[in-house]
C-alpha positions as CSV (number, residue, x, y, z in Angstrom):
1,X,-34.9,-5.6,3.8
2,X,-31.4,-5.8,5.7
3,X,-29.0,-3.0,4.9
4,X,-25.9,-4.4,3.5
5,X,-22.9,-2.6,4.6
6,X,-19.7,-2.9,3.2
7,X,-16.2,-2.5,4.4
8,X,-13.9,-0.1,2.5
9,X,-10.7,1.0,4.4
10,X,-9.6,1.9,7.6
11,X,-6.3,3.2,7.5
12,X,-4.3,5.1,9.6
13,X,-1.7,8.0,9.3
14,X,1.0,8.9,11.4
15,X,1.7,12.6,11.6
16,X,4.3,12.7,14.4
17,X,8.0,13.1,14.8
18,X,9.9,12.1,11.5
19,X,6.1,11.3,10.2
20,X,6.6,8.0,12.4
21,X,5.2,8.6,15.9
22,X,1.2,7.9,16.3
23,X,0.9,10.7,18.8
24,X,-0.4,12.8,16.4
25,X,-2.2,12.0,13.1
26,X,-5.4,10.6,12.0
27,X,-7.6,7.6,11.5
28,X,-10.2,6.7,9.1
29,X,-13.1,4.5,8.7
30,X,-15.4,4.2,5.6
31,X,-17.7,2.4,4.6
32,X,-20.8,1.4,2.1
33,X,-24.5,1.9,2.8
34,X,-27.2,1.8,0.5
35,X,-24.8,2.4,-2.5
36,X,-23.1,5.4,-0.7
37,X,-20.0,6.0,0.4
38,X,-19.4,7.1,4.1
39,X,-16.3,8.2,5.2
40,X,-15.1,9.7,9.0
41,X,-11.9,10.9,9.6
42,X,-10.7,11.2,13.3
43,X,-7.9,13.5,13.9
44,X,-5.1,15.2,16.3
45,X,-3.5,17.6,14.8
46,X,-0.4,19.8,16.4
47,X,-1.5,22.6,18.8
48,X,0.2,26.0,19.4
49,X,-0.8,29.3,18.4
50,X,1.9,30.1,16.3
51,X,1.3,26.7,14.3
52,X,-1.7,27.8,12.6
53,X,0.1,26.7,8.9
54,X,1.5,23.1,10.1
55,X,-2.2,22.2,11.3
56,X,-3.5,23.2,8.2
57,X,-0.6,21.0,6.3
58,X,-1.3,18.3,8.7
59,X,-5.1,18.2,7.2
60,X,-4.3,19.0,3.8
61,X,-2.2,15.8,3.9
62,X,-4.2,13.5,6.0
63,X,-7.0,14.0,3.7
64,X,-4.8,13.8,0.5
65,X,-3.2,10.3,1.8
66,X,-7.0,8.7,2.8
67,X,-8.8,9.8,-0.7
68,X,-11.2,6.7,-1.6
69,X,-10.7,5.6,-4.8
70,X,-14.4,6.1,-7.1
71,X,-14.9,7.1,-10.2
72,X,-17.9,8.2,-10.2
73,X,-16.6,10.8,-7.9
74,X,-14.8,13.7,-8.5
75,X,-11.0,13.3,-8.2
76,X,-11.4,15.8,-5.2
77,X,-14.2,14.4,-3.4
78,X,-13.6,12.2,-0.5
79,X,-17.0,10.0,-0.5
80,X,-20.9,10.9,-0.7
81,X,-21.1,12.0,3.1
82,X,-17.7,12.8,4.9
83,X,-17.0,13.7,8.7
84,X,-13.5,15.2,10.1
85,X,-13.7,15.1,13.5
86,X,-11.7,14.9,16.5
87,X,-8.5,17.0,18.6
88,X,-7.7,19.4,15.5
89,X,-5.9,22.1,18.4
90,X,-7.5,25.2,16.1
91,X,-8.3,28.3,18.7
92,X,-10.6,30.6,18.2
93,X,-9.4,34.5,19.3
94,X,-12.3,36.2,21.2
95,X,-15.0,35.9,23.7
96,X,-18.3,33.4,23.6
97,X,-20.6,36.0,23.4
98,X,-18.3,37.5,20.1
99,X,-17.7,34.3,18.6
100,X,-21.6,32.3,19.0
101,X,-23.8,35.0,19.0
């Protein structure tokens, strides 16, 4: 038979200055499959080196505001199958051949 997919949310966070400006922040689209819940999260987070705690507040708070509602789910889990993706501005110290060996 046809797959029926239904729409769940798509909303979208602003992360920017004064939490206001889009240039940084995330989107989300989820959906239902087959009784399952998919969720992706696109993000772009703030770069730097020294702001290593800011992009990890950033996350912690874009996931926190997009949260689908289930009960069946734990109150920490997200959806069945979830997917962060996107300009998250993390750097990795070291070489290639140190860091993928």
């Amino acid at each position: 038979g046809v797959a029926e997919v239904v729409r769940h949310a798509q909303p979208y966070v602003a992360t920017g200055m004064g939490n206001i400006l889009g240039n940084k922040g995330g989107l989300q689209m989820s959906f239902k499959l087959y009784d399952y819940l998919y969720n992706f999260i696109n993000v772009h987070l703030v770069h730097g080196a020294k702001r290593l705690e800011k992009r990890d507040e950033m996350m912690t708070e874009l996931v926190r505001k997009m949260r689908n509602q289930r009960e069946e789910l734990d109150p920490d889990v997200i959806a069945d199958y979830a997917f962060i993706l996107g300009d998250m501005n993390y750097r990795m110290d070291g070489d290639f051949e140190t860091l993928v060996p």
